[in-house]
N, C-alpha and C positions, 0 to 999 in steps of 0.2 A: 574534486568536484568544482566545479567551476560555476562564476556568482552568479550565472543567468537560471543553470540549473538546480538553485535554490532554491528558486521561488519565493522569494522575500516576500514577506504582504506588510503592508503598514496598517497597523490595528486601529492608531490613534492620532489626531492631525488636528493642534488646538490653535486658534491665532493668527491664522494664515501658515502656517508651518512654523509657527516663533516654537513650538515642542513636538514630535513627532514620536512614535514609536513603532518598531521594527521586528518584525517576529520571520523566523523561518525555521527549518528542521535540519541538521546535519547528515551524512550517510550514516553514520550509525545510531541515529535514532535521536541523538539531542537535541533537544530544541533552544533553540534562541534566540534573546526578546532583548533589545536594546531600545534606551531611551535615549534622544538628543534635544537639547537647545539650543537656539541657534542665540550667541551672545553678540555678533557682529558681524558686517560684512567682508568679502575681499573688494569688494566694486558696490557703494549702497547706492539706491535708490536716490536719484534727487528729490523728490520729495520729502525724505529721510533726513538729506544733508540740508535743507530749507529751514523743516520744524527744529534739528537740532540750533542750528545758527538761530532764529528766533527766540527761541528758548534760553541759551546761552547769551545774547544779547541785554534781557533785561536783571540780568543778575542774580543772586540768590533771594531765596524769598524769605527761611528760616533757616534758623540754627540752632542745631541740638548739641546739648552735652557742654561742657563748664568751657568759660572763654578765660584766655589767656591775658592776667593786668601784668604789663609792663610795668616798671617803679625807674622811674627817670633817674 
């Protein structure tokens, strides 16, 4: 079967597509529903690569979880 004749339908679309979900039916009757996120670009948005640089610019803001003393 070939992927056109599928008929994929995307059920669920959160974010802009930051999560989608993908359902279709196989020839013999199984059905099949996948979920993706998307975690990164191959090529991102400059607007994307801006906020991050800004973001990253001013430093950390907190710190969770026990720091590290040095003894001289």
């Amino acid at each position: 079967m070939e992927n056109k004749e599928r008929k994929a339908k995307i059920t669920e679309w959160e974010n802009d597509g930051d999560f989608i979900q993908v359902r279709y039916t196989q020839e013999d009757g199984q059905r099949v529903e996948g979920s993706f996120y998307r975690v990164g670009w191959v090529d991102p948005p400059t607007d994307a690569i801006e906020r991050a640089r800004k973001a990253l610019s001013k430093g950390p803001s907190y710190f969770a979880g026990p720091r590290i003393r040095r003894s001289s």
